[in-house]
PQR file of N, CA, C, O and H, with PARSE charges and radii, in Angstrom:
ATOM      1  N   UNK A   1       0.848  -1.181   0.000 -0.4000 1.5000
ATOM      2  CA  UNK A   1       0.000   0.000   0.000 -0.0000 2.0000
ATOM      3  C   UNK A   1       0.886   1.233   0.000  0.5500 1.7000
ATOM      4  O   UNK A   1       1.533   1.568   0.993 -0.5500 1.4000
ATOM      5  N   UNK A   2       0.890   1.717  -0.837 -0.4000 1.5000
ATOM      6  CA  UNK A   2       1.757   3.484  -1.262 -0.0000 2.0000
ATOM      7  C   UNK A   2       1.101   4.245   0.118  0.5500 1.7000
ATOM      8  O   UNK A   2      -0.045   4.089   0.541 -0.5500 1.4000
ATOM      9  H   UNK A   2       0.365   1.445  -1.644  0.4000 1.0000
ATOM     10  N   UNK A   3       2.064   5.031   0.637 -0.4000 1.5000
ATOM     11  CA  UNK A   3       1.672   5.703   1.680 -0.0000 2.0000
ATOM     12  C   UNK A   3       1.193   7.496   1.441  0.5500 1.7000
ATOM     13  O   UNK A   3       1.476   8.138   0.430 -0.5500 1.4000
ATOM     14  H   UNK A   3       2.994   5.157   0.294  0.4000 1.0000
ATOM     15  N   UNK A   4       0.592   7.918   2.376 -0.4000 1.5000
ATOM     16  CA  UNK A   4      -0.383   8.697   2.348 -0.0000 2.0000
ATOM     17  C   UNK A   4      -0.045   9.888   3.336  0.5500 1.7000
ATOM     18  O   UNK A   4       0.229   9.570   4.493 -0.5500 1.4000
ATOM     19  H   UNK A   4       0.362   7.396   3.198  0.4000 1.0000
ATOM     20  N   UNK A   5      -0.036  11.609   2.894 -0.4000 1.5000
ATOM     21  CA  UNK A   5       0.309  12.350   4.074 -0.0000 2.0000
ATOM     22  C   UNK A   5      -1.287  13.004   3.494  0.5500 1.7000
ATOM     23  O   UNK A   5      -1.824  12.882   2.393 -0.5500 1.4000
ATOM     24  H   UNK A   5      -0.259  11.867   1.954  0.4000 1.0000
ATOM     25  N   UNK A   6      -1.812  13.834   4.934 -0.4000 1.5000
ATOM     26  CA  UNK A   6      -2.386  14.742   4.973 -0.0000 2.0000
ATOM     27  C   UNK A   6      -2.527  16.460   4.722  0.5500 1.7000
ATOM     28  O   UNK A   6      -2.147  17.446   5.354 -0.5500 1.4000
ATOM     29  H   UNK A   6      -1.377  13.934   5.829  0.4000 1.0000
ATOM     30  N   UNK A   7      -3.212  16.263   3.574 -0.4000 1.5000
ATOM     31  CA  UNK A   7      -3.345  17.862   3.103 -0.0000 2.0000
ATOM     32  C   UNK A   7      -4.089  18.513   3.257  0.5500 1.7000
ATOM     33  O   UNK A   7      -4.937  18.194   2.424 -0.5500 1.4000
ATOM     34  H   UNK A   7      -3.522  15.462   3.061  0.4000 1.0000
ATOM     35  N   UNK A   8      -4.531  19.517   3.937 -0.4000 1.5000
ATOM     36  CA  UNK A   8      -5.771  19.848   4.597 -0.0000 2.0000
ATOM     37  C   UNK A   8      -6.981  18.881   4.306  0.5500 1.7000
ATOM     38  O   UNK A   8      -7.792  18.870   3.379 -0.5500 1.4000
ATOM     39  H   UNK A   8      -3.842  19.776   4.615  0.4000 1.0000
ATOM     40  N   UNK A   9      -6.793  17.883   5.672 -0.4000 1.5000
ATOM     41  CA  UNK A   9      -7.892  17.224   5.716 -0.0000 2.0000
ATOM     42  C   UNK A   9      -8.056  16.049   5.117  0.5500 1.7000
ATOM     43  O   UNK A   9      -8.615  15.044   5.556 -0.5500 1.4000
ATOM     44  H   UNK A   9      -6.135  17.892   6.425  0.4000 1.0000
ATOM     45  N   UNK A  10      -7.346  16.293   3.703 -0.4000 1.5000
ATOM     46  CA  UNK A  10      -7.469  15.193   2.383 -0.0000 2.0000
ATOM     47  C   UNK A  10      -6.297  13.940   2.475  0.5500 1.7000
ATOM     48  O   UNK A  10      -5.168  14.288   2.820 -0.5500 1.4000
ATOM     49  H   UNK A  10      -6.892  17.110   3.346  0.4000 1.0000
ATOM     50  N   UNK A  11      -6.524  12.611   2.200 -0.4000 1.5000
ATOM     51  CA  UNK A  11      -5.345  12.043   2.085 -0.0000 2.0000
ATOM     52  C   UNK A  11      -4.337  12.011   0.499  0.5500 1.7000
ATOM     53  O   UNK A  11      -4.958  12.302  -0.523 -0.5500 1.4000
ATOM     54  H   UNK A  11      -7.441  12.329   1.920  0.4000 1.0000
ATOM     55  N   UNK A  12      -3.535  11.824   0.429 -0.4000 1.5000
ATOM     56  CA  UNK A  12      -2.872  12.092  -0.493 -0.0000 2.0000
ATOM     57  C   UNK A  12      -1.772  11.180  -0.446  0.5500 1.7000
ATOM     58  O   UNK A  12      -0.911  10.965   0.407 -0.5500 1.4000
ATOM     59  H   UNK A  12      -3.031  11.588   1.260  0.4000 1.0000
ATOM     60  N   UNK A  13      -2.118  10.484  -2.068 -0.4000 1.5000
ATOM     61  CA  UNK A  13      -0.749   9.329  -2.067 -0.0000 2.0000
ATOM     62  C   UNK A  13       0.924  10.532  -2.460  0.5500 1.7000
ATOM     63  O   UNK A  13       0.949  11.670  -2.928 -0.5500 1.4000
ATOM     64  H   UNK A  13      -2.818  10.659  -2.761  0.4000 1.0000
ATOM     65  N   UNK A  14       2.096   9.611  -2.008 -0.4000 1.5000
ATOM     66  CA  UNK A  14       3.321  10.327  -2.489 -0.0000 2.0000
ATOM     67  C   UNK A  14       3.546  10.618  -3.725  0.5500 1.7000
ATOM     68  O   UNK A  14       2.580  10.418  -4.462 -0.5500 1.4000
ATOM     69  H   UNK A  14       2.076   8.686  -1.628  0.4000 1.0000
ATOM     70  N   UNK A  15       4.454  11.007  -4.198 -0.4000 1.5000
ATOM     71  CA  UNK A  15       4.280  11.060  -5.715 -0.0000 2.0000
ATOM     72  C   UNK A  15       5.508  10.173  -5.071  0.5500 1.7000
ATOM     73  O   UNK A  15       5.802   9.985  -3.891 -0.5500 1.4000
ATOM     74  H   UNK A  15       5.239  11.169  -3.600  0.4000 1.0000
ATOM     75  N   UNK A  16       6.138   9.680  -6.332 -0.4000 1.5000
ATOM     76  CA  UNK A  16       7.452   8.887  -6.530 -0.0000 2.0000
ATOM     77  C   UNK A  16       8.782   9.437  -6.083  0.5500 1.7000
ATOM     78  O   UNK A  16       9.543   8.752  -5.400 -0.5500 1.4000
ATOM     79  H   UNK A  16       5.899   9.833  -7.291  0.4000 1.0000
ATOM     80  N   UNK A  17       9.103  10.806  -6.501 -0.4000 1.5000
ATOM     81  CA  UNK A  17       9.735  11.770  -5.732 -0.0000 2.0000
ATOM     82  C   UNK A  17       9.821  11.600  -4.269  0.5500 1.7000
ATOM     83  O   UNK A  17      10.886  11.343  -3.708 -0.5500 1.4000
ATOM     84  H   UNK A  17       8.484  11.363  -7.056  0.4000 1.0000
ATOM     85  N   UNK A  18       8.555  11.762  -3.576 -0.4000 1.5000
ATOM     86  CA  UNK A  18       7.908  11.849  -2.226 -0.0000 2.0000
ATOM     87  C   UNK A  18       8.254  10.385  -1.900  0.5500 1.7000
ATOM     88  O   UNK A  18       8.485  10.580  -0.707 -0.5500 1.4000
ATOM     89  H   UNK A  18       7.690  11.970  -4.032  0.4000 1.0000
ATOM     90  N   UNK A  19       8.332   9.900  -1.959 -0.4000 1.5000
ATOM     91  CA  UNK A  19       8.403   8.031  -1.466 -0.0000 2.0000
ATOM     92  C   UNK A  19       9.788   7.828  -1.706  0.5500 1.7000
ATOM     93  O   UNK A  19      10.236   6.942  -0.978 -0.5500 1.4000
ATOM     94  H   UNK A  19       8.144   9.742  -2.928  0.4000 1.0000
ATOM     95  N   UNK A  20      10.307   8.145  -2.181 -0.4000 1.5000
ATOM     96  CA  UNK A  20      11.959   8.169  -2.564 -0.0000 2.0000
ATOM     97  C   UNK A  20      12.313   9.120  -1.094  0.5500 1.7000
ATOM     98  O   UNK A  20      13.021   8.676  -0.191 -0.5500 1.4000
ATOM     99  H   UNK A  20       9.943   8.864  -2.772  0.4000 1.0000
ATOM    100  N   UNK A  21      11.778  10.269  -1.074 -0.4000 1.5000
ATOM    101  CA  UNK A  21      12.847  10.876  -0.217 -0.0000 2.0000
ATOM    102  C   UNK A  21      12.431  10.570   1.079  0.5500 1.7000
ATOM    103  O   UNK A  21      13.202  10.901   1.980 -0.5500 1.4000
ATOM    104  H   UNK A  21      11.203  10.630  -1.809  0.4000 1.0000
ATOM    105  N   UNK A  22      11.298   9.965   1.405 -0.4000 1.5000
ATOM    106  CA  UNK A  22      11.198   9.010   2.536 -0.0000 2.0000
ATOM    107  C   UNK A  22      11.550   7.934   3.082  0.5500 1.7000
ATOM    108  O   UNK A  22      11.616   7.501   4.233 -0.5500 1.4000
ATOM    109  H   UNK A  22      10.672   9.696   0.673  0.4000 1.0000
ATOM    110  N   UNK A  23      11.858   7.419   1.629 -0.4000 1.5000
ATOM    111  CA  UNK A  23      12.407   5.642   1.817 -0.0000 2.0000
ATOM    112  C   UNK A  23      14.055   6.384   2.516  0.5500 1.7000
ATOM    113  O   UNK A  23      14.604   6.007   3.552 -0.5500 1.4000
ATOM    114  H   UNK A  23      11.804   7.771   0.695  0.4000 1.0000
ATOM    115  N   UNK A  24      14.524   7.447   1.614 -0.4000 1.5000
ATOM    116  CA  UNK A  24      16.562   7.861   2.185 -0.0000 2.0000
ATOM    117  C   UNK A  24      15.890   8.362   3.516  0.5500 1.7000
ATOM    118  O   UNK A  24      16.003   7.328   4.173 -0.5500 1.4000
ATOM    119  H   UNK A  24      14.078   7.753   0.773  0.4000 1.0000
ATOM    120  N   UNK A  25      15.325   9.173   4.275 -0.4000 1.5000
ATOM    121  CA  UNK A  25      15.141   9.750   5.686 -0.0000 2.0000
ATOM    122  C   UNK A  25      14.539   8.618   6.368  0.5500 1.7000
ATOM    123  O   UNK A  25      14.945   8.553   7.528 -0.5500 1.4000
ATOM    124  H   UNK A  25      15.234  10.014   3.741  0.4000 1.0000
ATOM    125  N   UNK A  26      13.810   7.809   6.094 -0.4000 1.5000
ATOM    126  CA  UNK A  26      14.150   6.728   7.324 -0.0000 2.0000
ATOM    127  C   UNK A  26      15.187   5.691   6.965  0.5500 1.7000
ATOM    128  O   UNK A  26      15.188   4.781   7.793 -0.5500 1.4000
ATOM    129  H   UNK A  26      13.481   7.862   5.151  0.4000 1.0000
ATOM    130  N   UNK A  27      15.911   5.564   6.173 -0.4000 1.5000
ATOM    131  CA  UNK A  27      16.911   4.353   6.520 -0.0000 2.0000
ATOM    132  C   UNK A  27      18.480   5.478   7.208  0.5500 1.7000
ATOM    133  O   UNK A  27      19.265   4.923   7.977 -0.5500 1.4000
ATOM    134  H   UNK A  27      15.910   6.304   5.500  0.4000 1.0000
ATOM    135  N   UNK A  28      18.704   6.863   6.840 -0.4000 1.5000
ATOM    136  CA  UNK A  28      19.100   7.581   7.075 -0.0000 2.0000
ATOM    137  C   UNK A  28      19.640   7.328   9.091  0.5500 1.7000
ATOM    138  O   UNK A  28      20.540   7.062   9.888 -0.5500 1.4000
ATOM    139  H   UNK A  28      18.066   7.315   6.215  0.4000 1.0000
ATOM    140  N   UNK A  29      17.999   7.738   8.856 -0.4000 1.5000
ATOM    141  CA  UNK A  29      17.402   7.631  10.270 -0.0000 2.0000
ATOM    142  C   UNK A  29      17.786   6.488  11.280  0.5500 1.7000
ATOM    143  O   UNK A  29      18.294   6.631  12.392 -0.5500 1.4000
ATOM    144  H   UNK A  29      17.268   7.953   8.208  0.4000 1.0000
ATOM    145  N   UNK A  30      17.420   5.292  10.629 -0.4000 1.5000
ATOM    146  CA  UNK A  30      18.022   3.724  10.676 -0.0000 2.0000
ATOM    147  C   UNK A  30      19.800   3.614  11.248  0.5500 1.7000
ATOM    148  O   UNK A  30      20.295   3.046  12.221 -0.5500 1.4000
ATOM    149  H   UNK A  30      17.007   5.176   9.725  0.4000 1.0000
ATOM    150  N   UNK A  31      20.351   4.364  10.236 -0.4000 1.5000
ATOM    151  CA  UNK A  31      21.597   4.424  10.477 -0.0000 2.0000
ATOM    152  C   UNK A  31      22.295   4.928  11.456  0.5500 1.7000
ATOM    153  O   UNK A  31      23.254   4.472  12.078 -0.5500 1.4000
ATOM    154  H   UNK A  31      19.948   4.825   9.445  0.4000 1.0000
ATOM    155  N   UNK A  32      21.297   6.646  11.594 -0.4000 1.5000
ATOM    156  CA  UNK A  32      22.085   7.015  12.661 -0.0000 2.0000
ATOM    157  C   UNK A  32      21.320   6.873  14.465  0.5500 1.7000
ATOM    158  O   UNK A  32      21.349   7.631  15.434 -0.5500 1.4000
ATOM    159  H   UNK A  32      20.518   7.016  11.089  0.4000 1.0000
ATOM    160  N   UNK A  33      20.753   5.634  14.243 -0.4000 1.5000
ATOM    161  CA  UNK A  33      20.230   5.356  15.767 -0.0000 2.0000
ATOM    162  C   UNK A  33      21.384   4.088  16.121  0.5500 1.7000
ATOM    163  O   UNK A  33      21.736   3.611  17.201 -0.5500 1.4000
ATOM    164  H   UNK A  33      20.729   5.018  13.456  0.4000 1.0000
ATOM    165  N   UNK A  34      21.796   3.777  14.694 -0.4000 1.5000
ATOM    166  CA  UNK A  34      22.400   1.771  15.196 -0.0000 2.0000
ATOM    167  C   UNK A  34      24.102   3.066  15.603  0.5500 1.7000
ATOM    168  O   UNK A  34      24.819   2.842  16.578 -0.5500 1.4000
ATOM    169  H   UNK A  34      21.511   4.164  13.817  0.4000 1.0000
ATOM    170  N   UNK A  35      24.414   4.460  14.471 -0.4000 1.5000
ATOM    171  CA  UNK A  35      25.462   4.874  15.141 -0.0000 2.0000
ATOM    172  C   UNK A  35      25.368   5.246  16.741  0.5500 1.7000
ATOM    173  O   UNK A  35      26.360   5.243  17.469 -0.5500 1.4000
ATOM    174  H   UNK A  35      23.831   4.642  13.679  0.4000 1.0000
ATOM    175  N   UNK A  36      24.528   5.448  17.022 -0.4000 1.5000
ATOM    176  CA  UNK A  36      24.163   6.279  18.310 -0.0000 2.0000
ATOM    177  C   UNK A  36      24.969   5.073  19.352  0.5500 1.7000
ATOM    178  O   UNK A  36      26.024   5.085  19.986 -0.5500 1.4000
ATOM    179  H   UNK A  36      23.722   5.450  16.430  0.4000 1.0000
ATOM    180  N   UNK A  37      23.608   3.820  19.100 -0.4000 1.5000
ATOM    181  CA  UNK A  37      24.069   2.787  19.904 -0.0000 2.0000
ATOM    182  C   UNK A  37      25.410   2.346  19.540  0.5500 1.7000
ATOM    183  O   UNK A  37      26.141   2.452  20.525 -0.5500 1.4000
ATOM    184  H   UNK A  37      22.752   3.810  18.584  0.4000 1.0000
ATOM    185  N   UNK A  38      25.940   1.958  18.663 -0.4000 1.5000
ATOM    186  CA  UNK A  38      27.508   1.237  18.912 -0.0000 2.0000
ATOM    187  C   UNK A  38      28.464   2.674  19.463  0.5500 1.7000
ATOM    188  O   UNK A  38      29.532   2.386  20.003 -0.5500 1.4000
ATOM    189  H   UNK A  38      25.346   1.872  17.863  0.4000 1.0000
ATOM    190  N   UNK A  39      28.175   3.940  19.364 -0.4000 1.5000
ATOM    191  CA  UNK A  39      28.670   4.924  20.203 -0.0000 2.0000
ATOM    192  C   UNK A  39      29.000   4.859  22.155  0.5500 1.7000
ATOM    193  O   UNK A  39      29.897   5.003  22.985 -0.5500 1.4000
ATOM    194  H   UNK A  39      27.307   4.174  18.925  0.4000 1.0000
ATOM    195  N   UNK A  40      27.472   4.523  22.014 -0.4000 1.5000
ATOM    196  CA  UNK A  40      27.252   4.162  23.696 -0.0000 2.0000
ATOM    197  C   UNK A  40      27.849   2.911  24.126  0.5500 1.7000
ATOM    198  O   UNK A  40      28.551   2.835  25.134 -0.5500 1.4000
ATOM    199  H   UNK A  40      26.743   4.406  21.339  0.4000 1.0000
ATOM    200  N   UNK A  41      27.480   1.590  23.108 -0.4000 1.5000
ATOM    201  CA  UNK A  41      28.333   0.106  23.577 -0.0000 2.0000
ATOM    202  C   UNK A  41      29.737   0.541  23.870  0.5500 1.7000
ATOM    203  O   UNK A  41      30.311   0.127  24.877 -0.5500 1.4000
ATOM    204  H   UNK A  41      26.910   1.652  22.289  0.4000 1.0000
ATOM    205  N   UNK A  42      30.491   1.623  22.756 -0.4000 1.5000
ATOM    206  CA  UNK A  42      31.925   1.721  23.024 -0.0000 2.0000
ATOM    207  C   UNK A  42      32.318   2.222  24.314  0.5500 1.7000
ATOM    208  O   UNK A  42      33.073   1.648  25.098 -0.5500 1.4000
ATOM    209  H   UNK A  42      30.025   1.960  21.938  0.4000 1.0000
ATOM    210  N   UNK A  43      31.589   3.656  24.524 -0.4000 1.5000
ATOM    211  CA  UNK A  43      31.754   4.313  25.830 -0.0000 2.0000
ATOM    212  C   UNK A  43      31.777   3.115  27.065  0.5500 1.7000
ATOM    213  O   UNK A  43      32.689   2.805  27.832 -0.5500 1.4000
ATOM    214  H   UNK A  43      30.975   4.122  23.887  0.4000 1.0000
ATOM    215  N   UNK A  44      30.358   2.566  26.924 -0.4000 1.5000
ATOM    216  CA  UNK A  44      30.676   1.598  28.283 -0.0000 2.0000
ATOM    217  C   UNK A  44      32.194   0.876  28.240  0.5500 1.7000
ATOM    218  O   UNK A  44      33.073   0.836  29.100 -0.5500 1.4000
ATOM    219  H   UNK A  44      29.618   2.817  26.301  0.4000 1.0000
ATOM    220  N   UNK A  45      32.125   0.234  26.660 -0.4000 1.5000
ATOM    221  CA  UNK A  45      33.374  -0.934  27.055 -0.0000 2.0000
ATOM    222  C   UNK A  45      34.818  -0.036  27.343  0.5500 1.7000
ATOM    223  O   UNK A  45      35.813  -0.555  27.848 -0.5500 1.4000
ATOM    224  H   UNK A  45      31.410   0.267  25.961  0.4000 1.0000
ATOM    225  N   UNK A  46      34.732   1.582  26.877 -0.4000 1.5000
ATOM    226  CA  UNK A  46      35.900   1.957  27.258 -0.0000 2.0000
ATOM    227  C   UNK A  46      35.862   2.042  29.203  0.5500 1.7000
ATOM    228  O   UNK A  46      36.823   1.892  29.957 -0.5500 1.4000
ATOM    229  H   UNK A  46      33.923   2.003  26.468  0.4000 1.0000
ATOM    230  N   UNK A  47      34.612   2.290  29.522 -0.4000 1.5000
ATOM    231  CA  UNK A  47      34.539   3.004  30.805 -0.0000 2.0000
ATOM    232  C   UNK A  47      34.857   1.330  31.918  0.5500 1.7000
ATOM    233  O   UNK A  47      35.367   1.388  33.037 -0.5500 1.4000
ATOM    234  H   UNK A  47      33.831   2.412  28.910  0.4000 1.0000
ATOM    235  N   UNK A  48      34.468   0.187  31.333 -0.4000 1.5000
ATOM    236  CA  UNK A  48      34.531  -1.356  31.535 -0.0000 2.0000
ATOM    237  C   UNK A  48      36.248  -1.723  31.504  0.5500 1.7000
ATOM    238  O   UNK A  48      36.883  -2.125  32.479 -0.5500 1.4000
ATOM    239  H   UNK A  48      34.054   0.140  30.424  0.4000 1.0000
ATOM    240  N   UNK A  49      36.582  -1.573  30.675 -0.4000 1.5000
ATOM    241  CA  UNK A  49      38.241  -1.215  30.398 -0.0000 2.0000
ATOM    242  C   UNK A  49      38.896  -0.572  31.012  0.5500 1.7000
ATOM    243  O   UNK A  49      40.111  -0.754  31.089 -0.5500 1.4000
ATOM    244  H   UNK A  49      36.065  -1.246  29.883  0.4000 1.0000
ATOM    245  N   UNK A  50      38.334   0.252  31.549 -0.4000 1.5000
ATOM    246  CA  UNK A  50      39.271   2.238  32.019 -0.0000 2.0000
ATOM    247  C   UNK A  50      39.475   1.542  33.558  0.5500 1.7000
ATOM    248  O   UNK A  50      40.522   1.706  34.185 -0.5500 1.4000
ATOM    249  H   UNK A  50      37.347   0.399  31.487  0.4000 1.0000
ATOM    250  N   UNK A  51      38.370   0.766  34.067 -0.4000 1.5000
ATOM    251  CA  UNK A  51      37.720   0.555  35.703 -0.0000 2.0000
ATOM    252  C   UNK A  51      39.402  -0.933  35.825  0.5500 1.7000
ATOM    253  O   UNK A  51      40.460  -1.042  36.445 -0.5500 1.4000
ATOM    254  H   UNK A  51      37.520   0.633  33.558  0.4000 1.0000
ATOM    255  N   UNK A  52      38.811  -1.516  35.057 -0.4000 1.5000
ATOM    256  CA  UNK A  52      39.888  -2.554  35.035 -0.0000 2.0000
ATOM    257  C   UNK A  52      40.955  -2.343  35.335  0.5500 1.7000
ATOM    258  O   UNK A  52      41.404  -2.671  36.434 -0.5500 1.4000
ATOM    259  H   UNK A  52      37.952  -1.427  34.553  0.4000 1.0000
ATOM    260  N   UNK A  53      41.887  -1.510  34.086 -0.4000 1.5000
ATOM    261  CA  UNK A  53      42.771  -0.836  34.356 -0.0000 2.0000
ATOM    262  C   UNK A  53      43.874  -0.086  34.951  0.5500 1.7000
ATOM    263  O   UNK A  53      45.066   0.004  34.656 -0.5500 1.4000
ATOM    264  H   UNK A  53      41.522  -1.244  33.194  0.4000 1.0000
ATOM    265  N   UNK A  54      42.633   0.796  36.528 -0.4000 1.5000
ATOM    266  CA  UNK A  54      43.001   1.379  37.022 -0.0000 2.0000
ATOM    267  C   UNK A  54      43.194  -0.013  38.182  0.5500 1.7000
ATOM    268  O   UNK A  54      44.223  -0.570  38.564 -0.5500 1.4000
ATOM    269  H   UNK A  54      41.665   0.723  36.768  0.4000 1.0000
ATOM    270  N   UNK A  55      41.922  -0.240  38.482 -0.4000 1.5000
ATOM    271  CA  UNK A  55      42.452  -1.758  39.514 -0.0000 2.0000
ATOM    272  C   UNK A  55      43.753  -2.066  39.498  0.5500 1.7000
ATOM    273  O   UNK A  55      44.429  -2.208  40.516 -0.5500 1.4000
ATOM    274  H   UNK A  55      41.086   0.213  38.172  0.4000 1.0000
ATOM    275  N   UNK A  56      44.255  -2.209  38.090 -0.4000 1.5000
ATOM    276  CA  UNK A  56      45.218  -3.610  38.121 -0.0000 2.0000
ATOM    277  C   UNK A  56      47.201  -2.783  37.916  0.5500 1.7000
ATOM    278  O   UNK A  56      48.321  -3.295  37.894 -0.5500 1.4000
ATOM    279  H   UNK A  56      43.705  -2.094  37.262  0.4000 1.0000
ATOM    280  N   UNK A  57      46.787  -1.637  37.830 -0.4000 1.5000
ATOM    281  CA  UNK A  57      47.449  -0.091  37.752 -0.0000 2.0000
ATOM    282  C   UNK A  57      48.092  -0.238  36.559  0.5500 1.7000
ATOM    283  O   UNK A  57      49.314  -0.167  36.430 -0.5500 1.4000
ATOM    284  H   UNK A  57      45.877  -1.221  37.848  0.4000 1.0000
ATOM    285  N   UNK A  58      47.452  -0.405  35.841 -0.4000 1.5000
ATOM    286  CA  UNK A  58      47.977  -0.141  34.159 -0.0000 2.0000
ATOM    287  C   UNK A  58      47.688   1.112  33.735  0.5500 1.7000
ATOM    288  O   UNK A  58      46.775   1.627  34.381 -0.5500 1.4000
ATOM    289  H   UNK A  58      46.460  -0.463  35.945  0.4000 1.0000
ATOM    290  N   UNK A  59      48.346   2.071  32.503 -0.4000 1.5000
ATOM    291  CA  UNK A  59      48.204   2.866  31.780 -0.0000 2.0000
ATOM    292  C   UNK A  59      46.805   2.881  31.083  0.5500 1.7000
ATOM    293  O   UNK A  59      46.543   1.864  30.441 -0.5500 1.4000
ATOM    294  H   UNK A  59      49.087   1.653  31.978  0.4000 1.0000
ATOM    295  N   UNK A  60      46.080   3.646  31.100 -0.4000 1.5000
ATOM    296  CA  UNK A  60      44.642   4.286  30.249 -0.0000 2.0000
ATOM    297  C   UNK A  60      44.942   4.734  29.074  0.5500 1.7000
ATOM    298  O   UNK A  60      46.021   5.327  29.065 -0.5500 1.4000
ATOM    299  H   UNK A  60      46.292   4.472  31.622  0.4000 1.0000
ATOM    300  N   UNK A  61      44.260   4.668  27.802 -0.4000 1.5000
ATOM    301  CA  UNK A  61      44.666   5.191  26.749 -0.0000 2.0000
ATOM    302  C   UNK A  61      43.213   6.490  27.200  0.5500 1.7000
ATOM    303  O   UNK A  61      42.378   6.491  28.104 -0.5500 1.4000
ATOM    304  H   UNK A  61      43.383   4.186  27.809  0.4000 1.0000
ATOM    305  N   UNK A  62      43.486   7.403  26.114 -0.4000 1.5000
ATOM    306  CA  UNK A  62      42.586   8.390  25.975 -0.0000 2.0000
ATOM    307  C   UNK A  62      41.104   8.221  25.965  0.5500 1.7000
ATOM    308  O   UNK A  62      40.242   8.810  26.618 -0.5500 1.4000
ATOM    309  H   UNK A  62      44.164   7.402  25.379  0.4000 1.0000
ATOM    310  N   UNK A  63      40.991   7.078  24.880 -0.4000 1.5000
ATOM    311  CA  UNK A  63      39.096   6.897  25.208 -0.0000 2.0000
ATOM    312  C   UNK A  63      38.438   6.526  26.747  0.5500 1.7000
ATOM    313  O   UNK A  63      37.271   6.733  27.079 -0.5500 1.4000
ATOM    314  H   UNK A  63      41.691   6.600  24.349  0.4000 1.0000
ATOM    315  N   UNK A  64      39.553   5.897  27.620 -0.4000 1.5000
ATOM    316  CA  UNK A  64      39.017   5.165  28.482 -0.0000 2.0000
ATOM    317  C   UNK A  64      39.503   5.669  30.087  0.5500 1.7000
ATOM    318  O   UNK A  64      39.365   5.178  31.207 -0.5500 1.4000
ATOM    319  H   UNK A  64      40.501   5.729  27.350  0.4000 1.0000
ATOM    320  N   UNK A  65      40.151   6.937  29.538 -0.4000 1.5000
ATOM    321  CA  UNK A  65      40.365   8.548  30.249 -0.0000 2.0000
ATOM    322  C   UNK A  65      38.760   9.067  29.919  0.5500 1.7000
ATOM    323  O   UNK A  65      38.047   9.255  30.905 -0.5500 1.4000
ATOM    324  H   UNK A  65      40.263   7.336  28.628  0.4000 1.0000
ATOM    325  N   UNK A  66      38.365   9.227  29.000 -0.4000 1.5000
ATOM    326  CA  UNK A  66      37.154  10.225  28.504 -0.0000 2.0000
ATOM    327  C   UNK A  66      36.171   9.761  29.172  0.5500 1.7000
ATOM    328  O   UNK A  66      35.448  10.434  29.905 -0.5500 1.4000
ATOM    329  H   UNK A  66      38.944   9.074  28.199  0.4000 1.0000
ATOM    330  N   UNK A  67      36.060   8.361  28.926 -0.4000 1.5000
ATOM    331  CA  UNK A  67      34.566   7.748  29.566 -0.0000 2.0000
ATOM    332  C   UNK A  67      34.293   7.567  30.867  0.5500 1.7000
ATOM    333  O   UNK A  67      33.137   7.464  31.277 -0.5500 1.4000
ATOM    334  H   UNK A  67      36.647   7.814  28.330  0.4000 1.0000
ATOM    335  N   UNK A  68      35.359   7.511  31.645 -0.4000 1.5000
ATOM    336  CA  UNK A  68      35.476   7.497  33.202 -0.0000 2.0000
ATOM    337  C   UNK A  68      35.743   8.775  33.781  0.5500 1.7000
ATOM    338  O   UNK A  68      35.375   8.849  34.953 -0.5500 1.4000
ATOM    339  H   UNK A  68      36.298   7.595  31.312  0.4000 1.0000
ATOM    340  N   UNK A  69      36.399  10.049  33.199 -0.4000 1.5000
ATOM    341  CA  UNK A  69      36.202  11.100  33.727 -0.0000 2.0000
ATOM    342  C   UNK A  69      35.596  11.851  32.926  0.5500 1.7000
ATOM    343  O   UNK A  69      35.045  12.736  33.581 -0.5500 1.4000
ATOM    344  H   UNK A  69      36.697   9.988  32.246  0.4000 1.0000
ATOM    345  N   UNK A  70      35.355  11.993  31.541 -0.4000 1.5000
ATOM    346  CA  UNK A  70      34.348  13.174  30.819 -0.0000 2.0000
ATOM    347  C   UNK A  70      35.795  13.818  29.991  0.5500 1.7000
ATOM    348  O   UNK A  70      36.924  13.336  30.079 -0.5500 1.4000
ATOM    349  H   UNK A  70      35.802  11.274  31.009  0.4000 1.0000
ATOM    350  N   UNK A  71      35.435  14.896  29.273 -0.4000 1.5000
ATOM    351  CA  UNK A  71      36.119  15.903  28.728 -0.0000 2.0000
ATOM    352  C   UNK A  71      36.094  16.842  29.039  0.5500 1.7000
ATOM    353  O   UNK A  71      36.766  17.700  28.467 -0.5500 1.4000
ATOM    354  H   UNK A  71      34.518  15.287  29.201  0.4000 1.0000
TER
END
């Protein structure tokens, strides 16, 4: 089923144009939520790493400086 926005009131199929630039803004979209999350997985595993680290008194590299104290 071709999808449908509202024009005063009326429904209205996309034109082809219109369905194209919807299909790129949600996979767009798609993309930058899975970046978001492997952003956050990293932070933890640096901040998981950083904790270790300091325990065992090893050297921190920079990411795992950032995630345990900030910038």
């Amino acid at each position: 089923m071709a999808r449908q926005h509202n024009i005063n009131g009326t429904k209205v199929p996309f034109t082809a144009e219109e369905e194209a630039a919807r299909d790129a803004e949600e996979a767009q979209a798609a993309i930058d939520k899975q970046t978001e999350a492997d952003a956050e997985t990293a932070k933890q595993n640096n901040k998981t790493s950083g904790k270790a680290k300091l325990k065992a008194g090893e050297a921190l590299n920079d990411a795992e400086v950032s995630a345990l104290f900030g910038d």
